[in-house]
Structures are given as C-alpha cells and as structure tokens.
Residue, then its C-alpha position, 0 to 999 in steps of 0.5 A: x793134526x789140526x784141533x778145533x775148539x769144541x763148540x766151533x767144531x759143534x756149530x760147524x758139523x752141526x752134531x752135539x758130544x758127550x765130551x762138552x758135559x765136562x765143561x766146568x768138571x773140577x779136575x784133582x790130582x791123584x793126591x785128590x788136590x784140586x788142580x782146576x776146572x775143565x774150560x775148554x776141549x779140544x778135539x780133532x778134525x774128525x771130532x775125536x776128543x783129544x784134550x781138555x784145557x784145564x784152567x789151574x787154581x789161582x794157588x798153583x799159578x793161575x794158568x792153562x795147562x792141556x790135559x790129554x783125553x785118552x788120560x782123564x779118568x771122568x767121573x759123572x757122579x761127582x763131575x770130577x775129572 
C-alpha cells in the first residue's frame, strides 16, 4: 500500500477531508497523558485515512511515532485525539 501525505493527496485530487482538521489535535494516552499533537496524516491511495503522525512531547523522546486512524478516538470538542 502506497501512502501519500494529505495535503499532497488534496492538491493532487483536488478534493478537501474532514480528516485534515486534526492537524494540530493534542493526542493523550489512555492514562490522559499528553503524548503529542497530530502534524501530519497519512492516507492511501484512494484518500482513505490510515494514520496520524504524532510528534511526541519533548519529555517522552522528542519523535514521531504513526498512530493508525481506525484506532483514534477523536474528540471535536476539546481537539483531542
């Protein structure tokens, strides 16, 4: 499967998702830690959300890690993943 970063996706399909509101959304663990933000999302080659790349706080190395959609429990209200 080849993934394509969102906004690359968007400008070449010319349509808009939902999905790139999240850009920014803290992400928190189920212990309510938070872990990160969401910086990027990576979708498929029919435009399907697949992941989120979640930039981890400094404290709990400073790196990226992928965040599978299908397991992210979004929440609009506070922009919380």
């Amino acid at each position: 499967m080849t993934l394509s970063r969102i906004e690359d996706f968007e400008a070449s399909s010319r349509r808009s998702f939902r999905e790139h509101k999240l850009m920014q959304f803290e992400v928190y663990t189920v212990q309510d830690e938070k872990a990160g933000e969401v910086v990027e999302i990576l979708v498929d080659e029919a435009g399907h959300s697949q992941y989120l790349v979640v930039s981890l706080n400094d404290e709990m190395t400073g790196k990226q890690v992928l965040l599978p959609y299908s397991e992210a429990q979004v929440d609009q209200t506070t922009r919380r993943v």
